[in-house]
C-alpha positions in Angstrom: 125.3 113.0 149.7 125.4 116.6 151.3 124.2 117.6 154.6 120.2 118.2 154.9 118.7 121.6 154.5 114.8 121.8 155.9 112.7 124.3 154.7 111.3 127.8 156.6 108.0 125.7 157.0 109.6 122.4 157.9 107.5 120.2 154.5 110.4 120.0 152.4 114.5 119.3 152.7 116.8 120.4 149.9 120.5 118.1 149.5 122.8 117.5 147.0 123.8 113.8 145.5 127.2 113.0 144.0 127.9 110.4 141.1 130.5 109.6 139.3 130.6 110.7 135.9 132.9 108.0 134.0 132.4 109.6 130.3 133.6 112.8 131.4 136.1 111.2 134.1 134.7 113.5 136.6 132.5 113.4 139.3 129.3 115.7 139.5 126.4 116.2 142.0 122.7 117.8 141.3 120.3 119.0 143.7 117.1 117.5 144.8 114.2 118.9 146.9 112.2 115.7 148.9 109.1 116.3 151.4 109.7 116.0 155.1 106.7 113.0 154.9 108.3 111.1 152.5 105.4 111.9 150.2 107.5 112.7 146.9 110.6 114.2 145.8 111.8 116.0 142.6 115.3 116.6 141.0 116.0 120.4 140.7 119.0 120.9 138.9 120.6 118.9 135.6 123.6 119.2 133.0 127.1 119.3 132.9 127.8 121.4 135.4 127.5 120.3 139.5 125.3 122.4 141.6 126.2 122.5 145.3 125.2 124.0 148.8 121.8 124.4 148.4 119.5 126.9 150.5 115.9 128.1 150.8 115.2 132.1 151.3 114.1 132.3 154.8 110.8 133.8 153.4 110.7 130.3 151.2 110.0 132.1 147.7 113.7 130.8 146.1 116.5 127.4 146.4 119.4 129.5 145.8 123.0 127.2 144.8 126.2 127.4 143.5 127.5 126.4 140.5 130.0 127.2 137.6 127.2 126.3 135.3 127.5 128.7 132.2 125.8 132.6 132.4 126.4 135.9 132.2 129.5 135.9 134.6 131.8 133.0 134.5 133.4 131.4 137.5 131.2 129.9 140.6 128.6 132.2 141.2 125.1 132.2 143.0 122.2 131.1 141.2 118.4 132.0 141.9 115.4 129.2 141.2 112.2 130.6 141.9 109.9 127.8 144.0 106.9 129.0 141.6 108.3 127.6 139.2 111.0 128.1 135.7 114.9 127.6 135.0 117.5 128.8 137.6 119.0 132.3 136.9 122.5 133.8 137.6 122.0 135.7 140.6 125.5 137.4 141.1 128.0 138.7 138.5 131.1 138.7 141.5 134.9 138.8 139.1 138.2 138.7 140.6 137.0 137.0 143.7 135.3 133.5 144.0 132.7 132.5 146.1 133.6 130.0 148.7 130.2 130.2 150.5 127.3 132.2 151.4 124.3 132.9 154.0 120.7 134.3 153.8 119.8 137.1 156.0 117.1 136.7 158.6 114.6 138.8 156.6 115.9 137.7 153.1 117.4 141.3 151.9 121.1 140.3 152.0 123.3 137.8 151.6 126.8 136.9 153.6 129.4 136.2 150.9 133.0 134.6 151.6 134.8 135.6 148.5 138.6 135.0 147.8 140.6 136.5 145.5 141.5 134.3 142.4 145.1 133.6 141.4 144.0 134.9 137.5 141.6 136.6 136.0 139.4 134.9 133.6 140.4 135.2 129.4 138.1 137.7 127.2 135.4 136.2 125.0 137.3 135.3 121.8 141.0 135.9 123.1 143.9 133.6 124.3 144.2 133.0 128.1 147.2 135.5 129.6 150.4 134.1 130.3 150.7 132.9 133.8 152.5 135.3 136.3 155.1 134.1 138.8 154.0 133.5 142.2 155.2 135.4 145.0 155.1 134.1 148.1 155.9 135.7 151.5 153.2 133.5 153.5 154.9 131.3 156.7 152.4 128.6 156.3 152.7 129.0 151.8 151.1 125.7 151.0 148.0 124.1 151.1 146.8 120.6 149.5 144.0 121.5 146.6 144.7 125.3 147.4 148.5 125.3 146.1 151.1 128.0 146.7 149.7 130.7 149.4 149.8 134.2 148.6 149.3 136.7 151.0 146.1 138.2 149.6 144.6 134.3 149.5 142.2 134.9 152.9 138.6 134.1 152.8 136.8 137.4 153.5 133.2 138.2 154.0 131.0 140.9 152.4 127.5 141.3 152.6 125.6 141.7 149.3 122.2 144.1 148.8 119.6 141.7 147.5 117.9 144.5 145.6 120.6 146.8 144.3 123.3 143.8 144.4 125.9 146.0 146.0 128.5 144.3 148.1 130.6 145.9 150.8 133.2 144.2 152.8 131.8 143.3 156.4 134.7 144.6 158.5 137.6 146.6 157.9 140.2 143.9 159.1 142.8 143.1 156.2 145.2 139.5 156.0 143.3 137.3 158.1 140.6 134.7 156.9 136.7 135.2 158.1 135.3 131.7 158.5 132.4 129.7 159.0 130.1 132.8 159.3 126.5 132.3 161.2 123.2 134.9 161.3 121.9 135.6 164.5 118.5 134.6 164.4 117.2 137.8 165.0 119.3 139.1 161.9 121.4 142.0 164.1 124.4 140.1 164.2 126.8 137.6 162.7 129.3 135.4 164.2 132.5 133.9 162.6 135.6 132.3 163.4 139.1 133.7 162.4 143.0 134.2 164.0 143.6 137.7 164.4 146.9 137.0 166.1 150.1 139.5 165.1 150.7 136.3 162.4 148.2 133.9 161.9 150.0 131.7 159.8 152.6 130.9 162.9 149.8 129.9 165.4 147.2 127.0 165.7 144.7 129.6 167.1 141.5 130.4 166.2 138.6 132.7 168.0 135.0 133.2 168.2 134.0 136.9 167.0 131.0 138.7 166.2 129.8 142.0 164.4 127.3 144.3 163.7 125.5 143.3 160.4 126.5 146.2 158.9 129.3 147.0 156.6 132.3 148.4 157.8 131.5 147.1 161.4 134.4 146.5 163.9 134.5 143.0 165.1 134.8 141.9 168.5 136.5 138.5 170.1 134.9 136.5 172.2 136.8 134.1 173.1 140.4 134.0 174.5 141.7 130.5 174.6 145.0 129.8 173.1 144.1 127.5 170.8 141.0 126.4 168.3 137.9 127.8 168.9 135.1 127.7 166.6 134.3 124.7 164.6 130.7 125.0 162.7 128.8 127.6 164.8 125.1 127.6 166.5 123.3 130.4 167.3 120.4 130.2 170.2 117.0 130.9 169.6 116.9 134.2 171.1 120.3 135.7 169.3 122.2 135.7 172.8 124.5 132.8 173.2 126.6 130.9 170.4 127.5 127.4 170.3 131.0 126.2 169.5 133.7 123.7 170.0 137.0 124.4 171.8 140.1 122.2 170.7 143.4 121.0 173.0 146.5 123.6 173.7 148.2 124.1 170.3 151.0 121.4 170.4 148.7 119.0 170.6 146.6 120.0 167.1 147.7 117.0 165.3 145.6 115.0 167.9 143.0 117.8 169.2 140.1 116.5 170.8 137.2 119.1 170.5 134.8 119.6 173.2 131.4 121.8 173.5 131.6 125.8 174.7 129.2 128.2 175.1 129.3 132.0 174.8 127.5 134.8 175.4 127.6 138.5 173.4 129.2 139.7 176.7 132.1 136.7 176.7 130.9 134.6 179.2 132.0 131.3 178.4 130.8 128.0 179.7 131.5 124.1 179.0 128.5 121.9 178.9 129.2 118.2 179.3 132.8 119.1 180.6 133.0 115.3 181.5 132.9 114.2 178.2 136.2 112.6 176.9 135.2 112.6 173.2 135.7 115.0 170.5 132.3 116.7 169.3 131.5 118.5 166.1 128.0 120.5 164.7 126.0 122.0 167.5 122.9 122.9 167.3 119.8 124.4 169.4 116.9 122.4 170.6 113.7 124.6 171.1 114.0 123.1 174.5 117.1 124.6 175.5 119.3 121.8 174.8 122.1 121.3 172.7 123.0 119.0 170.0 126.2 117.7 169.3 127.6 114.4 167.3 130.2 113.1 169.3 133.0 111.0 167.9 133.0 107.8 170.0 134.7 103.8 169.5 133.8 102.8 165.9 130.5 105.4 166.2 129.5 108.5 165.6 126.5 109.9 167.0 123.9 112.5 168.1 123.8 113.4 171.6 122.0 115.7 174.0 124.0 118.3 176.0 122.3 120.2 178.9 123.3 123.5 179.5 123.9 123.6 182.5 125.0 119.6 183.1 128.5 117.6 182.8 127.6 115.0 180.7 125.9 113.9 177.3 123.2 111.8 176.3 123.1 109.4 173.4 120.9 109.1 171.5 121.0 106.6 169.2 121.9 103.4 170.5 122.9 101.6 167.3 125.9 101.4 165.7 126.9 103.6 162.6 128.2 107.1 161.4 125.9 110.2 161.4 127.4 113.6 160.0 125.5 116.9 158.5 123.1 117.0 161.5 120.6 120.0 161.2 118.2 121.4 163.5 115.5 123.9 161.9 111.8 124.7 163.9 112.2 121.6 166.2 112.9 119.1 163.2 116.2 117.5 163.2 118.1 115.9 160.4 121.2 113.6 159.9 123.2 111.9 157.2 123.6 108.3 158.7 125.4 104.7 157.4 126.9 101.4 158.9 128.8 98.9 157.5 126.3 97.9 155.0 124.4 100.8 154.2 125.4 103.3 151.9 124.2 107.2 153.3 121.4 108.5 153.5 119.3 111.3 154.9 117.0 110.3 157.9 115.3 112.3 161.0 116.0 112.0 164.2 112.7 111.4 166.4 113.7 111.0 170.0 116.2 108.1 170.1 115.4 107.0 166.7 115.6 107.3 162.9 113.1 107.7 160.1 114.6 107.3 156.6 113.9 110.2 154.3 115.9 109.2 151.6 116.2 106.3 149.0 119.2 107.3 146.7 121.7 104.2 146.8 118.1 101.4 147.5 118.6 100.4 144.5 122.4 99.9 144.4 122.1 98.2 147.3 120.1 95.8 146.2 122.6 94.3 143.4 125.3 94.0 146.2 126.2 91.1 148.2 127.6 92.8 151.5 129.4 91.3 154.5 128.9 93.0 158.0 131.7 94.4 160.3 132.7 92.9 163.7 133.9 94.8 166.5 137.3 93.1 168.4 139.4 93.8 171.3 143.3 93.0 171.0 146.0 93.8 174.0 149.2 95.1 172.7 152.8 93.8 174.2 153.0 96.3 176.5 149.0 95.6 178.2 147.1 98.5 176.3 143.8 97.3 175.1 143.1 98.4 171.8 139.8 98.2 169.6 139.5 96.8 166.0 137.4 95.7 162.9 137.1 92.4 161.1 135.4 92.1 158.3 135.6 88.3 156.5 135.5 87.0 153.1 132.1 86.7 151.6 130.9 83.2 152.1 133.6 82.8 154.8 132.9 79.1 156.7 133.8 79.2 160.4 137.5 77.8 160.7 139.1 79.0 157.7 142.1 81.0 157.8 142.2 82.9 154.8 144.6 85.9 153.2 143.6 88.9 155.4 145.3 92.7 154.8 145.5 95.1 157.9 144.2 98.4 156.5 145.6 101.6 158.5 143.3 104.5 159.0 144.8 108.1 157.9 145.2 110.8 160.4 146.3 109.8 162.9 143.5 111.6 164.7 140.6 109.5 162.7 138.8 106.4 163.2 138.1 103.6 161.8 134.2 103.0 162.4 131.0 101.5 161.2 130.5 103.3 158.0 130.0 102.1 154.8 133.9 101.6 152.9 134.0 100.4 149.9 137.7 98.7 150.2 136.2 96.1 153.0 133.5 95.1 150.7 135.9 94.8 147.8 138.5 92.7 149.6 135.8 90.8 151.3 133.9 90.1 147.7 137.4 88.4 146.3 138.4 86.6 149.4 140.2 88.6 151.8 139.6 89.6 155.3 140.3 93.3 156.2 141.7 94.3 159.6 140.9 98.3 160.8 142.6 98.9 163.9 142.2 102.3 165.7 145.9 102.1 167.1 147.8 105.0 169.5 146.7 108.3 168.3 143.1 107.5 167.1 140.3 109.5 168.1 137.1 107.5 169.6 138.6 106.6 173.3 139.8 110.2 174.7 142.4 112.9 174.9 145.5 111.2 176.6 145.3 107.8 173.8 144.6 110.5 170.9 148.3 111.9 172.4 150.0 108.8 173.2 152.1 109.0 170.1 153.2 113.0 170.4 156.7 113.0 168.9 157.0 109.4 169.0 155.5 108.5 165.5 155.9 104.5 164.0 156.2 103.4 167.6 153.3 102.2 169.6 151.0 102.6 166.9 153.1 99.8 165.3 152.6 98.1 168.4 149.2 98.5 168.4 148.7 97.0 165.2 151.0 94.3 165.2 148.9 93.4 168.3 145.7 93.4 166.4 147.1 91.1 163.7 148.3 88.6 166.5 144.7 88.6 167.6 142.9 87.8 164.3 145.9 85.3 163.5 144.8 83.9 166.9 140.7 83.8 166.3 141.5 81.5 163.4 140.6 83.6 160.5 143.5 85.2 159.3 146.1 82.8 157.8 149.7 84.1 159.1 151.3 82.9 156.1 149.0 85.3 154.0 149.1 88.4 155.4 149.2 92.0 152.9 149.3 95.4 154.8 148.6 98.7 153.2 147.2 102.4 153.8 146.8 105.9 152.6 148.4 109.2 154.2 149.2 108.6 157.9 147.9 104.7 156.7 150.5 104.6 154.3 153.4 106.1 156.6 152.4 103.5 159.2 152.7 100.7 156.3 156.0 101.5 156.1 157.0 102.0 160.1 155.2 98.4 160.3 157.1 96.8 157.3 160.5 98.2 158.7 159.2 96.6 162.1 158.2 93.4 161.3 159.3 91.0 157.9 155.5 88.9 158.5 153.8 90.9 155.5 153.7 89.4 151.9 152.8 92.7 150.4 152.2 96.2 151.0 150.6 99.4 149.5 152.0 102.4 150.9 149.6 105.0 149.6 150.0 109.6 149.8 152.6 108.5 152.8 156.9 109.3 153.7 159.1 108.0 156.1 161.5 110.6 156.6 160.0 113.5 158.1 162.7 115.8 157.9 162.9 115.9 154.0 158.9 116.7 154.7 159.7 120.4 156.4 158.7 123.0 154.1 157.8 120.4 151.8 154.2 119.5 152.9 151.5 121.7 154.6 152.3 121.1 158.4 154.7 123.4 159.3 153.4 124.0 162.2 152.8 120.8 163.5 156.8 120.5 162.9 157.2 123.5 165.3 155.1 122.3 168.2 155.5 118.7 167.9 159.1 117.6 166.8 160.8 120.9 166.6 162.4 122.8 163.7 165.7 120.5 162.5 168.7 122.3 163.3 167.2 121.5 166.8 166.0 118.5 166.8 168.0 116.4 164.0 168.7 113.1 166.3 164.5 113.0 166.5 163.9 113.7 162.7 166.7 111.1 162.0 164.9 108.8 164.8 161.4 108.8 163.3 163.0 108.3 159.6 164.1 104.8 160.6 162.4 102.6 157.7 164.4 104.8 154.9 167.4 105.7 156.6 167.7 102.0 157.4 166.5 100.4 154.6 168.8 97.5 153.7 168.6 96.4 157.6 164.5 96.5 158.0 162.4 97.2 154.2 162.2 93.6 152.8 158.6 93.3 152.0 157.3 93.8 147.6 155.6 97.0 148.3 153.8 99.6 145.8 154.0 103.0 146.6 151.2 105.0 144.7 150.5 109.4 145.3 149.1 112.0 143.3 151.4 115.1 141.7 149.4 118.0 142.8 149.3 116.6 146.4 150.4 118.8 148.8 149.5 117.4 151.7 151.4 114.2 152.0 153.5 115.2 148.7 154.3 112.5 146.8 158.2 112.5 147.4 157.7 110.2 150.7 156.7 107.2 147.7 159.5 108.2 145.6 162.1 108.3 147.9 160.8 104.8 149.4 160.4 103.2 145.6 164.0 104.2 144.7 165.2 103.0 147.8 163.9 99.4 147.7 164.3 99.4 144.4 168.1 100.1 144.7 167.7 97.1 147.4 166.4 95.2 144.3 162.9 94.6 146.6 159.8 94.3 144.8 158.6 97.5 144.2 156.8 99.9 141.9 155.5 103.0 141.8 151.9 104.9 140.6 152.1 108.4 139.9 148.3 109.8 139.4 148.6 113.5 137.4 146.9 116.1 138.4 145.3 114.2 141.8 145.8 115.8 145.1 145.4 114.0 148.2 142.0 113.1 148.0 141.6 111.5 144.1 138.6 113.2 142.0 139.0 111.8 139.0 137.0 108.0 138.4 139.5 106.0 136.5 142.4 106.7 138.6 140.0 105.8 141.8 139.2 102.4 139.9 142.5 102.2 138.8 144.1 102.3 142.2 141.1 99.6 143.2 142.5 97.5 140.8 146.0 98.0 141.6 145.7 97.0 145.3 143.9 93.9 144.3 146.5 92.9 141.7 149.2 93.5 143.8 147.6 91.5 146.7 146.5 88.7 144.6 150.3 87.9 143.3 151.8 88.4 146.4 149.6 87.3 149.0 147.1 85.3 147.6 148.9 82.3 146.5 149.8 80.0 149.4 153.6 79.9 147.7 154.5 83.3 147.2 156.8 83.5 144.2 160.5 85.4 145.7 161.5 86.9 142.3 161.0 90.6 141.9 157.5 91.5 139.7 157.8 95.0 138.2 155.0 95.9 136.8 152.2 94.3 138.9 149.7 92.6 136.9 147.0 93.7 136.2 143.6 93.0 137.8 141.9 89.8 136.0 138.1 90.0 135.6 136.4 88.6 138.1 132.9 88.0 138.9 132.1 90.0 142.0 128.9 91.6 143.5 131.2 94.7 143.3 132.2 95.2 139.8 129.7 97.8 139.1 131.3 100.1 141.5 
């Protein structure tokens, strides 16, 4: 479900709702339009073809969406549906570029465009596709998971398009740098982005603040001046003078930044509401009061809180436990996405320090399902550092059972585990298992310095940190040591292996998208920068890449545990030679092992049956090797495949 978009007159709310399509093996969402009352909604859009990023015209006479949907010009383009009534139309004809996003004008004249080149032109009507052309690549940072190889010509650049005479101009005259996250001033006179304008911007982690004229061919002028990330999703005030935004830590630090809240004027003043907040915040927005919005990223939560302009702190607002994200303000109304641990998301408005639900989407799904709730839990680690965690138990679980239990590792690092709806916990939890989350070293949730812990010292104390967690749930009585699994995805799946190279007490593991020798990784993923600042490049700092690369280049001393390593081919994130080199490495040890490669997936999955595949793969592999009270020793290659089972689940 997409972020809320309220209308001009505040009656209605346009969003956008996902499902998986499994005939087509894709997924695909369609837009609907629901009354701010809860009065009545109506689907808008329908067909093969998704829709996405919904707005209304300012002066509320048309929904306008994007979609690849077939017309007159192929390619994601703009498409028009007049609120009087009929089918949508193809608004713009754009070729060569696509469109990555766009904005209404003030007055509804023009619209902001973000195109980007494409890598080939679309085949004639009737004629073969061309060949495909080599790709040249003289781009520092020349990789990008979903985006591929880099070209230097690949920026996202704005243009502002004539409603009337559908002429577009480029905005400003800058060339090679990527115009972002672009926001109307209220007033219509201006409009601020975000962009690196440094001599290369592929070599730094910085990011400013501008602003320009609303006119084509203006110059643009920087704001901001801290070396680092500025910008983040950007809020304009009511009266067009001052621009919300969120600063991020010094540039070495990127892997774990911690945003914070920043204000600036057209003139550059910058100031730092709530500058005693230790929590990273994300989507401001204005308050007809002369507050501030942000959601702040706290322990297990994320919520909406209230920053004064001119004060240090921030005020919660919503007391509960859960996940909000897409928060919206428009004429006084605010809007959310919101779940918890047992409740799928939806749309709701915020009302003071509460929520009024304005959806219904997954009511029904939700009644089928037999769900288990979340716990929070505290664990101390060896070396005294309090850490926080997640249990969720078996359905039907009976007070004193110890039953199999698999720690599950965030990604990241810099994420959290939290209470939000995920689908693995229910799934474990429906055929028997407990699931431990922990939100080890290098977490976000409990402040800069524990977000840092871990700089340059990856598989170290986060290892710690879960390893104390386990202990803990071992301890409470519900996880049975002797049945223990372990597993993860990206930084998840690196720290299955650190842990598994650490500690022999796992009967399986699933290392998923992850690697564990980082210098086989440089020039081979997407990070090279965070290999500059953090660890160094390798022909000065080979004793640390060797260090951190301890579970392969010490294999037959520490990797004893049956573990399946699984990645997608197009991933370019976490590429999937990290599983590889693992898989042929125990598998030379003659450990259990096996590895999934998904075509075509990058490091998010999109297709359906590979996502339910991989569901069932975990669970098969769990259930021979952890399951059974007497884990069989000999090797298993392939794993079995999931059985049928009855579970609340299996229409998921």
């Amino acid at each position: 479900m997409s972020a809320p978009v309220i209308s001009p007159d505040g009656t209605w709310f346009l969003y956008s709702v996902s499902r998986m399509d499994t005939k087509e093996d894709k997924s695909h969402s369609d837009l609907w339009m629901e009354r701010w009352d809860g009065s009545g909604n109506m689907q808008l859009t329908f067909g093969k073809e998704s829709a996405s990023h919904p707005e209304f015209s300012p002066d509320g006479k048309y929904i306008s969406f994007l979609s690849s949907r077939p017309g007159k010009a192929k390619g994601t383009q703009l498409w028009f549906l007049n609120r009087l009534g009929g089918e949508p139309e193809q608004f713009t004809e754009i070729t060569g570029h696509e469109i990555e996003d766009y904005a209404w004008s003030p007055d509804s004249k023009r619209l902001l465009l973000s195109l980007q080149p494409k890598d080939e032109p679309d085949a004639e009507e009737g004629k073969p596709p061309a060949p495909p052309k080599p790709i040249v690549i003289d781009r520092y940072h020349f990789k990008q998971d979903i985006d591929g190889y880099l070209r230097n010509d690949e920026r996202d650049t704005l243009y502002l398009y004539d409603i009337a005479t559908k002429k577009l101009e480029k905005l400003t005259p800058d060339k090679n740098v990527d115009e972002q996250d672009p926001v109307w001033s209220p007033d219509g006179a201006w409009i601020a982005f975000v962009s690196n304008h440094d001599e290369d911007p592929d070599r730094t982690e910085n990011a400013d603040v501008f602003v320009v004229a609303s006119k084509a061919g203006s110059a643009a002028k920087k704001l901001t001046s801290w070396n680092g990330p500025d910008g983040g999703h950007l809020a304009w005030s009511p009266d067009s003078k001052t621009i919300a935004y969120t600063q991020g830590a010094k540039p070495e630090l990127a892997a774990y930044s911690q945003r914070q809240p920043a204000v600036v004027t057209l003139d550059g003043t910058i100031t730092y509401p709530a500058a005693k907040l230790d929590r990273s915040v994300s989507d401001p927005c204005f308050l007809p009061n002369g507050k501030l919005l942000y959601l702040v990223s706290d322990d297990r939560s994320e919520y909406p809180a209230e920053v004064e302009l001119a004060g240090d702190g921030a005020h919660r607002l919503l007391p509960e436990a859960g996940t909000a994200s897409g928060l919206t303000c428009a004429g006084g109304k605010v809007a959310m996405v919101h779940q918890d641990d047992t409740h799928l998301a939806e749309i709701f408005a915020l009302e003071g320090t509460s929520l009024r639900k304005l959806t219904a989407v997954n009511d029904a799904l939700l009644a089928e399902l037999n769900l288990v709730p979340t716990e929070d839990f505290t664990s101390t680690s060896k070396d005294g550092t309090e850490v926080h965690g997640l249990l969720t138990k078996p359905l039907a679980y009976k007070v004193g059972d110890k039953v199999p239990t698999i720690l599950f590792i965030h990604g990241g690092p810099n994420g959290q585990d939290g209470h939000s709806f995920a689908f693995e916990r229910q799934w474990f939890a429906a055929h028997g298992y407990a699931e431990i989350n922990v939100n080890y070293r290098g977490s976000s949730g409990r402040g800069q310095a524990y977000a840092q812990s871990i700089f340059a010292d990856w598989g170290h104390l986060e290892v710690i940190d879960l390893l104390g967690a386990v202990d803990e749930v071992v301890k409470m009585g519900v996880a049975d040591p002797n049945r223990l699994g372990i597993g993860g995805w990206s930084y998840g799946g690196i720290l299955t292996d650190y842990t598994t190279a650490s500690d022999g007490r796992f009967k399986a593991a699933i290392s998923g998208a992850g690697s564990a020798a980082p210098l086989s990784f440089y020039g081979n993923d997407q990070y090279i920068l965070q290999y500059d600042n953090e660890l160094g490049v390798p022909w000065k700092a080979r004793d640390l890449y060797l260090k951190l690369s301890y579970p392969l280049l010490e294999a037959d001393k520490r990797m004893h545990t049956p573990t399946l390593y699984m990645g997608g081919t197009n991933d370019f994130n976490v590429p999937i030679i990290g599983g590889e080199q693992m898989y042929q490495a125990l598998k030379s040890l003659h450990v259990p092992t096996e590895l999934i490669v998904y075509p075509g997936q990058f490091h998010g999955f999109t297709r359906p049956s590979f996502i339910r595949d991989r569901y069932e793969r975990w669970l098969a592999w769990y259930d021979h090797y952890v399951m059974a009270k007497d884990t069989p020793a000999s090797p298993v290659t392939p794993a079995p495949k999931a059985e049928a089972k009855p579970s609340p689940l299996a229409a998921r």
